[in-house]
DSSP file (Angstrom, degrees, kcal/mol; ACC not computed):
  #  RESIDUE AA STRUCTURE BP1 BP2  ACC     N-H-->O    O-->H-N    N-H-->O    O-->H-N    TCO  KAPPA ALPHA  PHI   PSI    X-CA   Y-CA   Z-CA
    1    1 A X              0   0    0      0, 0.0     2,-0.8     0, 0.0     0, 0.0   0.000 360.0 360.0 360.0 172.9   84.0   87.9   98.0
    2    2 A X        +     0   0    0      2,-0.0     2,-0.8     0, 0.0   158,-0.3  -0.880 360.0 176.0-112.0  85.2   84.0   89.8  101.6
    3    3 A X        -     0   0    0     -2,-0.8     2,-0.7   156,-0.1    28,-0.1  -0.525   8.7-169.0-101.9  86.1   86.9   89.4  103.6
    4    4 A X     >  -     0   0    0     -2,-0.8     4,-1.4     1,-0.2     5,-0.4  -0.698  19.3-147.9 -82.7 132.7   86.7   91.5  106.8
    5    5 A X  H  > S+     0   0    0     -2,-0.7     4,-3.1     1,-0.3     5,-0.2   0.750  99.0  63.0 -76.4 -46.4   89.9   91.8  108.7
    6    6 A X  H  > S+     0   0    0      1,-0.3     4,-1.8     2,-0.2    -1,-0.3   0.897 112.8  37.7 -69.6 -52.6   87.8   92.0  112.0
    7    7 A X  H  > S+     0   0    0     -3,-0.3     4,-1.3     2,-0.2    -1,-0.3   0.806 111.1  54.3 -56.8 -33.6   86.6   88.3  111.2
    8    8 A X  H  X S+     0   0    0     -4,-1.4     4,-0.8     2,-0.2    -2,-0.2   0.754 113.2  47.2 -75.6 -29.9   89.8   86.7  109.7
    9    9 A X  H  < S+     0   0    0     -4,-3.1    -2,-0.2    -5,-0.4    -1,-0.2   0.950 111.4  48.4 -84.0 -20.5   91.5   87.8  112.9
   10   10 A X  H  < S+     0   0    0     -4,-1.8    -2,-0.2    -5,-0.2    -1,-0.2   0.848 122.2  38.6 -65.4 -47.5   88.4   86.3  115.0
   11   11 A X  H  < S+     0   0    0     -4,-1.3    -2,-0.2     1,-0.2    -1,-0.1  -0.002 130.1  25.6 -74.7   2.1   88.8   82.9  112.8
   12   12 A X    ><  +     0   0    0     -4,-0.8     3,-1.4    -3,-0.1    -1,-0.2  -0.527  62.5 166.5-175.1  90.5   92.5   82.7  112.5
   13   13 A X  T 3  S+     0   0    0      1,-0.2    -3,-0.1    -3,-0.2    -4,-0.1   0.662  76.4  72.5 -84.4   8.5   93.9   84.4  115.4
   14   14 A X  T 3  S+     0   0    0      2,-0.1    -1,-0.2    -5,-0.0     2,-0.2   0.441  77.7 104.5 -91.9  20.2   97.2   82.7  114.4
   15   15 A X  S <  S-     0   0    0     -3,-1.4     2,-0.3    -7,-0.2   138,-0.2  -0.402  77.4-125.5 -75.5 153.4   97.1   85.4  111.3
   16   16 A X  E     -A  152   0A   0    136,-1.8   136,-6.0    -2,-0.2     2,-0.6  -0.952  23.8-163.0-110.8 163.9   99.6   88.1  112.0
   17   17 A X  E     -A  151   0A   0     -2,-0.3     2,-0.2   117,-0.2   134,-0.2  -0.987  17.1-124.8-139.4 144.3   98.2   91.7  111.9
   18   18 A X  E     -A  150   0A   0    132,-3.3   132,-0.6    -2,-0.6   116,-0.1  -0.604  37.5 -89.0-104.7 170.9  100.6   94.7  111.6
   19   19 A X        -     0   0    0    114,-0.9     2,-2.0    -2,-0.2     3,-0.3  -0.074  51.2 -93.9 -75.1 139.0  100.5   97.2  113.8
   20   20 A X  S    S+     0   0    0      1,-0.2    -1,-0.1    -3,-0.1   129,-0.0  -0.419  81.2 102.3-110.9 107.1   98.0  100.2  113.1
   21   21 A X        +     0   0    0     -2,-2.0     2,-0.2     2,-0.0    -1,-0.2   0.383  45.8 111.5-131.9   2.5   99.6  103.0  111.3
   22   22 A X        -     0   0    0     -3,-0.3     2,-0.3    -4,-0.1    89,-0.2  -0.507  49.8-146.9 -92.3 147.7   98.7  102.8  108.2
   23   23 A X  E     -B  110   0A   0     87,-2.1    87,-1.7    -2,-0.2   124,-0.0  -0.924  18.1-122.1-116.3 139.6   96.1  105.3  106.0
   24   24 A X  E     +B  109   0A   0     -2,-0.3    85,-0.2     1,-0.2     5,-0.1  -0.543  40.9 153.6 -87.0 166.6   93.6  104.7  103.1
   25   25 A X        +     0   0    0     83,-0.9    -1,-0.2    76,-0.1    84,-0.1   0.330  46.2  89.4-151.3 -31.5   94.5  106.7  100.2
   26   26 A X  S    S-     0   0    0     82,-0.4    81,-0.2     2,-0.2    79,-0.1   0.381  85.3-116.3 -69.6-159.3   92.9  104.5   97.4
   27   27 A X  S    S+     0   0    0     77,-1.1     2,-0.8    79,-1.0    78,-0.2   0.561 104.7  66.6-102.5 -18.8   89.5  104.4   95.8
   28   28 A X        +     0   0    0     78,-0.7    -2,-0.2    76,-0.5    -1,-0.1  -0.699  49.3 174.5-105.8 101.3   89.5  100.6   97.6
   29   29 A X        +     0   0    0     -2,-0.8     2,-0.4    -3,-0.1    -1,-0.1   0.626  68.2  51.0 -95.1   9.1   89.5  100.4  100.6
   30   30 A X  S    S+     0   0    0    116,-0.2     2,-0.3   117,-0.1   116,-0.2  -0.941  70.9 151.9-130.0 124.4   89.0   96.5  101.0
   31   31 A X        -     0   0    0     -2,-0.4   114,-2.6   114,-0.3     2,-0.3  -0.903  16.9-179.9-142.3 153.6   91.7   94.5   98.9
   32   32 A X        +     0   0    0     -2,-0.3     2,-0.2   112,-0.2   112,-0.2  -0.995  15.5 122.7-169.8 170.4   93.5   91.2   99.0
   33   33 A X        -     0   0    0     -2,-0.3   110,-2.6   110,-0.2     2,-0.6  -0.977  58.0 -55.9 162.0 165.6   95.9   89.2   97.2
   34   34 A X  E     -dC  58 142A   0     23,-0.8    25,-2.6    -2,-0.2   108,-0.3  -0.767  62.9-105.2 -82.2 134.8   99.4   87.3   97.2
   35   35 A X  E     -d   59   0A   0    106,-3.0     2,-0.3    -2,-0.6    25,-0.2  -0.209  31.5-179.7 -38.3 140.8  102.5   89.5   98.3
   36   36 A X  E     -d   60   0A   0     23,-1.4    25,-1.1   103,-0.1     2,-0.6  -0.872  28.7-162.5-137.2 144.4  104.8   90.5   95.8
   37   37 A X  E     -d   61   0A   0     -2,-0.3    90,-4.3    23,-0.1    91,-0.3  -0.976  15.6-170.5-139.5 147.8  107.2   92.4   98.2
   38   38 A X  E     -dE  62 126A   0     23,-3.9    25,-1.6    -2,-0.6     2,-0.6  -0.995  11.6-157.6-129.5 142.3  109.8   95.0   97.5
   39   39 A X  E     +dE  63 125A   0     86,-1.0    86,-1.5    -2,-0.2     2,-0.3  -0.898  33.3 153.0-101.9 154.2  112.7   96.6  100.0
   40   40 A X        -     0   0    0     23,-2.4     2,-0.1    -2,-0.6    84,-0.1  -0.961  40.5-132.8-165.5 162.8  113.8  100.1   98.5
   41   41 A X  S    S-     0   0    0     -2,-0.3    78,-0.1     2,-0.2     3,-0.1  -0.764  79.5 -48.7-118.5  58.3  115.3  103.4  100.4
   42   42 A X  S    S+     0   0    0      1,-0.2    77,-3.6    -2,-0.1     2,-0.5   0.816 115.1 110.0  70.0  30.9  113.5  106.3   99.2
   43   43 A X  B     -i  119   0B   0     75,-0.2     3,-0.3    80,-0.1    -2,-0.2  -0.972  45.9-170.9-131.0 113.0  114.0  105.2   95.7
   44   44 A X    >>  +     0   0    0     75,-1.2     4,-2.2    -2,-0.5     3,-1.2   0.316  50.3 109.7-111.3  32.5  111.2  104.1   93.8
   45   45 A X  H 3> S+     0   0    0     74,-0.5     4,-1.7     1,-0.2    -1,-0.2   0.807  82.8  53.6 -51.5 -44.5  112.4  102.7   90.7
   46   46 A X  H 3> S+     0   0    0     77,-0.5     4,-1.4    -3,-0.3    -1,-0.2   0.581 101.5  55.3 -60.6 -17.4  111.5   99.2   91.8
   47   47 A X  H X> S+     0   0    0     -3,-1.2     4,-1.4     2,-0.2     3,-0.7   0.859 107.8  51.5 -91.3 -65.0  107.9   99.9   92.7
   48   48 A X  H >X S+     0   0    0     -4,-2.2     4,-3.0     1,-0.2     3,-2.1   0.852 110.6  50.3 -22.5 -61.4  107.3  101.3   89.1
   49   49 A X  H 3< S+     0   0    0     -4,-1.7    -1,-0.2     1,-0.3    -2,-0.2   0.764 107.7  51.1 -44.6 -46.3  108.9   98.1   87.6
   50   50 A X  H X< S+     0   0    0     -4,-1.4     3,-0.6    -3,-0.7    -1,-0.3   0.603 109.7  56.9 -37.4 -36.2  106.7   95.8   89.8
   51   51 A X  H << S+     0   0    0     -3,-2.1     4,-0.2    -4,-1.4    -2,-0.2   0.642  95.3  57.9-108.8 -21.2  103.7   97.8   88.5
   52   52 A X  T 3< S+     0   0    0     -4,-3.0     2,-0.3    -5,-0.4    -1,-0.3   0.204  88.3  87.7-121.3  58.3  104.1   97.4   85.2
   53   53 A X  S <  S-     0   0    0     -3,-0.6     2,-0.5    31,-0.1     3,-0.1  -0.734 102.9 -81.6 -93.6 152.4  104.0   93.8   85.3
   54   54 A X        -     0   0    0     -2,-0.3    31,-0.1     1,-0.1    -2,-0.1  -0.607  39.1-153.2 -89.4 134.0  100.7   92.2   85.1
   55   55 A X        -     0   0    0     29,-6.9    31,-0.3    -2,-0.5    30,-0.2   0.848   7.6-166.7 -60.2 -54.8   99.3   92.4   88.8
   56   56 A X  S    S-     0   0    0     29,-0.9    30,-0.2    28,-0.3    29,-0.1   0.982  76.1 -53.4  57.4  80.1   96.9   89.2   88.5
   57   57 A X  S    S+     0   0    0     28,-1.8   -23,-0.8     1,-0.2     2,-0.3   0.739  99.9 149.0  31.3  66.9   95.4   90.5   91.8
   58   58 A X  E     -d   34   0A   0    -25,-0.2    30,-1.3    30,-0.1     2,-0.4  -0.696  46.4-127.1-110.9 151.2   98.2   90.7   93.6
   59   59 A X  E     -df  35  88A   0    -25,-2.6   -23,-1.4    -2,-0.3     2,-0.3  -0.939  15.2-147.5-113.0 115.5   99.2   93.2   96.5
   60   60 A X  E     -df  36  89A   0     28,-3.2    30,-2.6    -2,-0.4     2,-0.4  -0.599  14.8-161.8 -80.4 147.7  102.5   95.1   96.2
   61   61 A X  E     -df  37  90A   0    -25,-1.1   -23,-3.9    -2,-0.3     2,-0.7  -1.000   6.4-162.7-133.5 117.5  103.9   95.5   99.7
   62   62 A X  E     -df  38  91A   0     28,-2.3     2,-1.5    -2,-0.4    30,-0.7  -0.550  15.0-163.8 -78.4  63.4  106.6   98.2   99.9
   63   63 A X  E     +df  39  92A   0    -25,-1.6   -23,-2.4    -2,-0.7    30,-0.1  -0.222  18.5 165.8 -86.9 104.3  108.7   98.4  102.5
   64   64 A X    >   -     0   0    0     -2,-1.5     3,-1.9    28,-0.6    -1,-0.2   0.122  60.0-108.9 -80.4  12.2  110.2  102.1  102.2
   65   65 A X  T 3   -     0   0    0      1,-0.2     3,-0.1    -3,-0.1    28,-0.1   0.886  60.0 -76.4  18.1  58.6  111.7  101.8  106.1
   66   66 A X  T 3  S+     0   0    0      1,-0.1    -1,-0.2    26,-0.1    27,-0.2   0.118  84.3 164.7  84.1 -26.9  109.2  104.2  107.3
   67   67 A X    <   -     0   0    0     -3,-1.9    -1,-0.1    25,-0.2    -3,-0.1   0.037  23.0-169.6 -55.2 158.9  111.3  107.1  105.8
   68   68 A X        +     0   0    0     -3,-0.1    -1,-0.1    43,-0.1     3,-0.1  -0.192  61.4 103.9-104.5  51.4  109.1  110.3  105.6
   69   69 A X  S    S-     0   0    0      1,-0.3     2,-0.2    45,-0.1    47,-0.2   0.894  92.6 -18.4 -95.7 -40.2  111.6  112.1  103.4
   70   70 A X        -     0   0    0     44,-0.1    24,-0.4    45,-0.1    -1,-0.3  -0.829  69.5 -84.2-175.1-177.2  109.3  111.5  100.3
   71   71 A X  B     -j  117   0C   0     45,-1.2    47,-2.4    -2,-0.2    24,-0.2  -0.626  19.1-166.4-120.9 143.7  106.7  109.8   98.6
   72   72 A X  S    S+     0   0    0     22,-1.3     2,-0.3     1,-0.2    23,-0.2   0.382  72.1  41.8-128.7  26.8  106.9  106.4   96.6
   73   73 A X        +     0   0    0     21,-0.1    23,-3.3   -26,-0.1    -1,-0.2  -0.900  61.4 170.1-158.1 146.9  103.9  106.3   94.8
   74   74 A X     >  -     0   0    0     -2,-0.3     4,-1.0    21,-0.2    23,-0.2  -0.231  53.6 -79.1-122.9-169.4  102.1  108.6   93.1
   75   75 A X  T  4 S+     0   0    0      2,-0.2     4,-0.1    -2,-0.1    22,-0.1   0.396 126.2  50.2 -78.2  -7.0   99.3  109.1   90.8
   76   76 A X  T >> S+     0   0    0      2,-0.1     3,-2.1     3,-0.1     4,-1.7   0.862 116.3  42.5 -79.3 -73.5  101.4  107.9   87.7
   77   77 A X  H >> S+     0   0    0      1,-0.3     4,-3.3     2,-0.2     3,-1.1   0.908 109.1  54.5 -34.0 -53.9  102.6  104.7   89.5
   78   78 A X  H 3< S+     0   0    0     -4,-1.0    -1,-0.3     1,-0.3    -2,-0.1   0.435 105.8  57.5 -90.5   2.8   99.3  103.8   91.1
   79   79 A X  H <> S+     0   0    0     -3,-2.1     4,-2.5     3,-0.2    -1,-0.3   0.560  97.9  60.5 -33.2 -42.3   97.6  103.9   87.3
   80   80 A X  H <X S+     0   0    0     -4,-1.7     4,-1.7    -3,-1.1    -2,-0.3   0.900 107.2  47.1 -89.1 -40.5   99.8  101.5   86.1
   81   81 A X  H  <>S+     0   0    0     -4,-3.3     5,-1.6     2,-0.2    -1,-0.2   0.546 107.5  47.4 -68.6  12.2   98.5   99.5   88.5
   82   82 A X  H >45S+     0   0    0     -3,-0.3     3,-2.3     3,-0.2    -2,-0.2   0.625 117.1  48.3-105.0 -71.6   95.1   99.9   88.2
   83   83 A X  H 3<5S+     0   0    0     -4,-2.5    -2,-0.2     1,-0.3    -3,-0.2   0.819 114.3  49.3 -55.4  -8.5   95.7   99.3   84.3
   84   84 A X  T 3<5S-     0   0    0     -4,-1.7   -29,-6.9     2,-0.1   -28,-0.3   0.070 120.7-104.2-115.6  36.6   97.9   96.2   85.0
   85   85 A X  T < 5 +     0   0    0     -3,-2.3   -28,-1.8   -30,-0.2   -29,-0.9   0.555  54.7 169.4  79.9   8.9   95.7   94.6   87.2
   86   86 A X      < -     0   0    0     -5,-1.6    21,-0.2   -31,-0.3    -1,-0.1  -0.923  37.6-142.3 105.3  60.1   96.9   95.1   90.9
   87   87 A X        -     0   0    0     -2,-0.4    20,-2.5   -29,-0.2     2,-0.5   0.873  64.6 -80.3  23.6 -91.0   94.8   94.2   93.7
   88   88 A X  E     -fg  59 107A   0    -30,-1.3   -28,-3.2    18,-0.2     2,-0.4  -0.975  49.9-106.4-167.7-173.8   96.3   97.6   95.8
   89   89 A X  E     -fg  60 108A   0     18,-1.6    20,-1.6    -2,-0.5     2,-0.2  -0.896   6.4-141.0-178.7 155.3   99.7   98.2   97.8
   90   90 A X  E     -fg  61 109A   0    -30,-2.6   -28,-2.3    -2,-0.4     2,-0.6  -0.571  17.5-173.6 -72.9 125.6  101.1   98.6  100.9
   91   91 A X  E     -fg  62 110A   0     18,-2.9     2,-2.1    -2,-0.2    20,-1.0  -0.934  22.1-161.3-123.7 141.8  103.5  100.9  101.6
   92   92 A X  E    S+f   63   0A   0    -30,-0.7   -28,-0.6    -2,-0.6     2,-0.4  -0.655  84.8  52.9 -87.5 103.3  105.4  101.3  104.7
   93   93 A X  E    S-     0   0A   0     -2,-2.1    19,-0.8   -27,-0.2    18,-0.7  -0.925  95.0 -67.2-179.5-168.3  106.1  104.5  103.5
   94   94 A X  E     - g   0 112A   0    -24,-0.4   -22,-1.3    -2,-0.4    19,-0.3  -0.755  35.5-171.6-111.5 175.7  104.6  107.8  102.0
   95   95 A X  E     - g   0 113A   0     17,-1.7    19,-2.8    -2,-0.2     2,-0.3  -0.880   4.2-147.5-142.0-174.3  103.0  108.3   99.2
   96   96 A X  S    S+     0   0    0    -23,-3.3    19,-0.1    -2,-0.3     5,-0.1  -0.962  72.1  55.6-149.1 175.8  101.5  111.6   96.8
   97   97 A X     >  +     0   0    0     -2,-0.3     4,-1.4   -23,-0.2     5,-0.3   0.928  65.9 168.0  77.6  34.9   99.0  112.7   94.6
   98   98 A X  H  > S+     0   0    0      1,-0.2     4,-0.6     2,-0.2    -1,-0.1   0.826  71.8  49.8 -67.8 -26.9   96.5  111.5   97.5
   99   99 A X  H  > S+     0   0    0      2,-0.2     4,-1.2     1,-0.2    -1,-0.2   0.954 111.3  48.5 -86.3 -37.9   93.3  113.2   96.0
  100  100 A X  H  4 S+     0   0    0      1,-0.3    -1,-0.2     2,-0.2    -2,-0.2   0.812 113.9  50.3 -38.7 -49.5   94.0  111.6   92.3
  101  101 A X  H >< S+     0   0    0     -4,-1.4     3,-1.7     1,-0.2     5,-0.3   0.361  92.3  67.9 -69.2 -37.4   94.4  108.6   93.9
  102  102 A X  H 3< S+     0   0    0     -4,-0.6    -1,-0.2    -5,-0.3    -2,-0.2   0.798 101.5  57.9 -63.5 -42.5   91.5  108.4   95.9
  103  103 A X  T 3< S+     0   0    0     -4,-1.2     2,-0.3   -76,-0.1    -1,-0.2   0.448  82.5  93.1 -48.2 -21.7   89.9  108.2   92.8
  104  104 A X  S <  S-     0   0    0     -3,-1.7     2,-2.9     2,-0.2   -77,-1.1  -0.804  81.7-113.7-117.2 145.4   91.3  105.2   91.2
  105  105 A X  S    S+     0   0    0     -2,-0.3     2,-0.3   -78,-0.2    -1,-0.1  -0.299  84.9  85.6 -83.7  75.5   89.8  101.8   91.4
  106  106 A X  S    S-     0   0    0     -2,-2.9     2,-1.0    -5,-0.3   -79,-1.0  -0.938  75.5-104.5-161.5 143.6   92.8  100.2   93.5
  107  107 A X  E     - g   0  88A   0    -20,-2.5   -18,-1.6    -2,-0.3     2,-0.7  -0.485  32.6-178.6-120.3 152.5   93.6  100.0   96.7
  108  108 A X  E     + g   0  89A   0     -2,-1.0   -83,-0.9   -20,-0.2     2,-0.5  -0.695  12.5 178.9-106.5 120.4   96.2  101.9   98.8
  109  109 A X  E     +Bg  24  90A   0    -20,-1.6   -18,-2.9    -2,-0.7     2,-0.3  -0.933  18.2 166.6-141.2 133.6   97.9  102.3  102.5
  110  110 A X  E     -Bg  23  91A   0    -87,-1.7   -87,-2.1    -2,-0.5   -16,-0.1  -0.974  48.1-123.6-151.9 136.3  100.5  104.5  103.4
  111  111 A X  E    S-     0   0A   0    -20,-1.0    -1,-0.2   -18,-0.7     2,-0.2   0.918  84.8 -48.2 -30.1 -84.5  102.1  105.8  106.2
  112  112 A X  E     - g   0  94A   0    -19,-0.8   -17,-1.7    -3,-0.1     2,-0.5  -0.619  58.6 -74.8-147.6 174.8  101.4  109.4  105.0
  113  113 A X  E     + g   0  95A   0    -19,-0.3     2,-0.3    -2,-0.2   -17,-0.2  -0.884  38.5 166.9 -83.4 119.8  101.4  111.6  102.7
  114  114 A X        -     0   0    0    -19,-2.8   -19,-0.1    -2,-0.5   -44,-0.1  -0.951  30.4-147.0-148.1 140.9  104.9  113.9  101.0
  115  115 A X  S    S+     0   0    0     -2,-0.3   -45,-0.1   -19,-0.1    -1,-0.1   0.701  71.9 103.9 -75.1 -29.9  104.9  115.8   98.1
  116  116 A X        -     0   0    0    -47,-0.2   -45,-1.2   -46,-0.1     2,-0.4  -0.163  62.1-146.9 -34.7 140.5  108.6  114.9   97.6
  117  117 A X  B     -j   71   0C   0    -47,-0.2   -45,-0.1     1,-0.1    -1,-0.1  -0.970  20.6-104.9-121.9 148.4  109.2  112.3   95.0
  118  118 A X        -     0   0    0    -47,-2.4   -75,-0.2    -2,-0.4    -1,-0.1   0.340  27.6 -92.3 -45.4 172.8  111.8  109.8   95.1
  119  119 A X  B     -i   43   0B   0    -77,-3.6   -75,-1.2   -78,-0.1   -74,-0.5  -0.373  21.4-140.4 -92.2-176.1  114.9  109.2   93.6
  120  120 A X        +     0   0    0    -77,-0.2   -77,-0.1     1,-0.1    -1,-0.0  -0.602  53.4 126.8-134.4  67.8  115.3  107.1   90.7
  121  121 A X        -     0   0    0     -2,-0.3    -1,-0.1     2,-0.1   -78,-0.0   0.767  67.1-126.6-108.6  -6.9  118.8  104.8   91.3
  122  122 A X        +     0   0    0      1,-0.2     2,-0.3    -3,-0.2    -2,-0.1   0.733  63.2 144.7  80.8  28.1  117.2  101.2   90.5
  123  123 A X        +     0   0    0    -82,-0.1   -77,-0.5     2,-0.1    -1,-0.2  -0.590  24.8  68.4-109.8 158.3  118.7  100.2   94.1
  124  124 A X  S    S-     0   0    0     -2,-0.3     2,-0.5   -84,-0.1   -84,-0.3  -0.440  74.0 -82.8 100.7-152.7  116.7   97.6   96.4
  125  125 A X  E >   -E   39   0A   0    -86,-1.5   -86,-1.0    -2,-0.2     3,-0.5  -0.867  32.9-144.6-145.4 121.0  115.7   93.9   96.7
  126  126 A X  E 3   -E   38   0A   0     -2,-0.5   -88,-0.2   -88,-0.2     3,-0.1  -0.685  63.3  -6.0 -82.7 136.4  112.7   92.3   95.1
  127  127 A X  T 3  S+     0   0    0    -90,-4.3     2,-0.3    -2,-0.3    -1,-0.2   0.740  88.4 101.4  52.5  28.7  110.6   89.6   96.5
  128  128 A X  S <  S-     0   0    0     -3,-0.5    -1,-0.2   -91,-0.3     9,-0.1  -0.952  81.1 -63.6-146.7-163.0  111.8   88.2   99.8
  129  129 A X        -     0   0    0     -2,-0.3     2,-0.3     1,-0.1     9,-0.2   0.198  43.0-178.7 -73.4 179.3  110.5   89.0  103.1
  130  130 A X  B     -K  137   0D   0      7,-4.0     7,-0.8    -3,-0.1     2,-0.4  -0.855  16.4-145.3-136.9-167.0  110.6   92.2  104.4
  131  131 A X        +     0   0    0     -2,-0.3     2,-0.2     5,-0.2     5,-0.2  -0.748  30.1 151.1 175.8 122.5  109.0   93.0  108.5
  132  132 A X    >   +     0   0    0     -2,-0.4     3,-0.6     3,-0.3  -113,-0.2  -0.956  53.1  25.0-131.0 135.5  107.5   96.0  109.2
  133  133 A X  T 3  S-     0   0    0      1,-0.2  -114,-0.9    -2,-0.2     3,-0.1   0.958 133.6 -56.2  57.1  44.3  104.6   97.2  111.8
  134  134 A X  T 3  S+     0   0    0      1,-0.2     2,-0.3  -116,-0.1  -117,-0.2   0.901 119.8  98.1  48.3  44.3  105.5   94.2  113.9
  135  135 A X    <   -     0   0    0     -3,-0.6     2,-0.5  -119,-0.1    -3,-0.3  -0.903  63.6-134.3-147.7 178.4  104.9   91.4  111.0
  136  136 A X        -     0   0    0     -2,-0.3     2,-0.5    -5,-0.2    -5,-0.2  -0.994  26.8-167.5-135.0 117.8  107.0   89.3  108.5
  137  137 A X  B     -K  130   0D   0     -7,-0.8    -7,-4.0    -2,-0.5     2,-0.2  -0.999   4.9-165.7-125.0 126.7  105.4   89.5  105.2
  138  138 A X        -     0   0    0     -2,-0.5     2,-0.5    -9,-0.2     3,-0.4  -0.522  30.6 -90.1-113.9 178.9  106.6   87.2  102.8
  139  139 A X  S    S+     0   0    0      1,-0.2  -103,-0.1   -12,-0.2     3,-0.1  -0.665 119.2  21.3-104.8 140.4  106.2   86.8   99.1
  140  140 A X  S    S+     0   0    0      1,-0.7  -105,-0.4    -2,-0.5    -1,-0.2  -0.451  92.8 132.4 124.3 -57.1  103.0   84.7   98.3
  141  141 A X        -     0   0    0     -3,-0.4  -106,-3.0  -107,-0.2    -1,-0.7   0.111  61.9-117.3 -20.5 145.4  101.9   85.6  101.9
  142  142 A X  E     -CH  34 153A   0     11,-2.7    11,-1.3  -108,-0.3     2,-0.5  -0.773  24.7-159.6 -67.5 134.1   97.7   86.9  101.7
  143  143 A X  E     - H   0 152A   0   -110,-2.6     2,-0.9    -2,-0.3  -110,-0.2  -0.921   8.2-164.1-129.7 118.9   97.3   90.1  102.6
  144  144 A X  E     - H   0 151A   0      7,-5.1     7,-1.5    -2,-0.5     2,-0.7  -0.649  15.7-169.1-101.6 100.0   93.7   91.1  103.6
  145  145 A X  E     + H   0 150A   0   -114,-2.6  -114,-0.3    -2,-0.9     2,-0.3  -0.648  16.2 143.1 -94.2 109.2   93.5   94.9  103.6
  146  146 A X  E >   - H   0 149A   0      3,-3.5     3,-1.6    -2,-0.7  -116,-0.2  -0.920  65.4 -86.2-157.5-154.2   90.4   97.3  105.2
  147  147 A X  T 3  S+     0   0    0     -2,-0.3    -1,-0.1     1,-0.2     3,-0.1   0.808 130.2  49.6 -71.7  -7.9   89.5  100.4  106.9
  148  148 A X  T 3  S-     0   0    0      1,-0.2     2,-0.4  -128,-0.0    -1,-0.2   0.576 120.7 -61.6-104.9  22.2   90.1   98.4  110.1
  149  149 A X  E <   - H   0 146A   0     -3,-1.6    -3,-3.5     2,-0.0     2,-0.5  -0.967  43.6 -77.0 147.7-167.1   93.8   96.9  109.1
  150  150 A X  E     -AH  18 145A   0   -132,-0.6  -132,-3.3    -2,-0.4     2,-0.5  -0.960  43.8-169.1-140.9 111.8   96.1   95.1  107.3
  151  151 A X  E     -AH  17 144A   0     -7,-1.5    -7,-5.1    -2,-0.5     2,-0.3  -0.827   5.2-160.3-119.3 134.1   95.8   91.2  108.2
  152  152 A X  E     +AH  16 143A   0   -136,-6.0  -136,-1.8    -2,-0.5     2,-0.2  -0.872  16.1 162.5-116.3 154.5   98.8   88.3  107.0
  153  153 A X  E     - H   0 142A   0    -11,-1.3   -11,-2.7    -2,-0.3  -138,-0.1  -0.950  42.7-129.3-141.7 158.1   98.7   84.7  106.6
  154  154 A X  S    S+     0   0    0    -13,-0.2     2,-0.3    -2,-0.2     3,-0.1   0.911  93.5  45.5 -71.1 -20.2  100.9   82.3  104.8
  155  155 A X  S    S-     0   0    0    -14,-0.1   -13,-0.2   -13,-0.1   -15,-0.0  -0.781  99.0 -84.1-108.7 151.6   97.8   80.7  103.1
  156  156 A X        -     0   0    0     -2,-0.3     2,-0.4   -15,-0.1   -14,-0.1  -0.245  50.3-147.9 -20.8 158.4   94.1   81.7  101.2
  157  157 A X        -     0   0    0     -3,-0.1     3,-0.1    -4,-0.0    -1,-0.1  -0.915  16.1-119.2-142.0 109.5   92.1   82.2  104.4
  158  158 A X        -     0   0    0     -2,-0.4     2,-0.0     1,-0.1     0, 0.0  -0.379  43.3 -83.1 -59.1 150.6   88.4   81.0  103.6
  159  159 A X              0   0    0      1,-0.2    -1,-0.1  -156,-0.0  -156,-0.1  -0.205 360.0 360.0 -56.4 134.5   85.7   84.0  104.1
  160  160 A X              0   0    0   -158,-0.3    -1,-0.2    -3,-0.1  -157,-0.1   0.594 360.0 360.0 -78.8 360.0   84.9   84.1  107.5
């Protein structure tokens, strides 16, 4: 199925749409799915863990708080979610390995780009909301991802 952002937000302007700063980096650049949401601090010990669960077309949504000290997903990470099924993820964040990545059939949006990789302490909070880019994404939320944005609702949204 087709979900174009431009349409869902023309057919449910009561969607929220965050705020446009985000870059594609995957090999897909239109994805959707329920939230699964993680907060973490430049640590990305929790987004691994998340990813090797099985995704059942799901969208991990990161919220890194912006930092651009370093990257929290890489070409390792973002495998295990193409092999566990994973719809794509968000990160408010950076990410690395951009070209690898670019390659692999999942899709990805990130602040930027860092070659830094994170730290590894297990610290931050799984699965309640986070709000970022002027939205509240919650977990369960749809998130309808393509080159022209990143569009939320609390429910399925039929194709427009």
């Amino acid at each position: 199925m087709s979900y174009a952002t431009t349409d869902l937000s023309d057919a449910h302007p009561e969607a929220a749409v965050l705020e446009p700063m985000f870059g594609d980096f995957g090999g897909n650049i239109d994805f959707h799915g329920p939230a699964h949401t993680l907060k973490i601090h430049e640590d990305n010990s929790l987004v691994r863990a998340a990813l090797e669960q099985p995704g059942e077309g799901k969208v991990l949504v990161v919220d890194g708080g912006g930092s651009m000290r370093c990257a929290l997903l890489g070409d390792q990470l973002a495998e295990l979610g193409v092999k566990n099924g994973w719809a794509g993820v968000v990160v408010y964040g950076c990410i690395r390995d951009s070209a690898v990545i670019e390659g692999m059939a999942i899709g990805v949006k990130a602040l930027d780009t860092h070659p830094r990789k994170s730290e590894k302490r297990g610290a931050g909070i799984e699965n309640k909301a986070v709000h970022f880019a002027g939205a509240t994404i919650r977990p369960g939320d749809y998130v309808y991802c393509d080159a022209d944005g990143i569009l939320v609702s609390p429910e399925a949204l039929p194709e427009a």
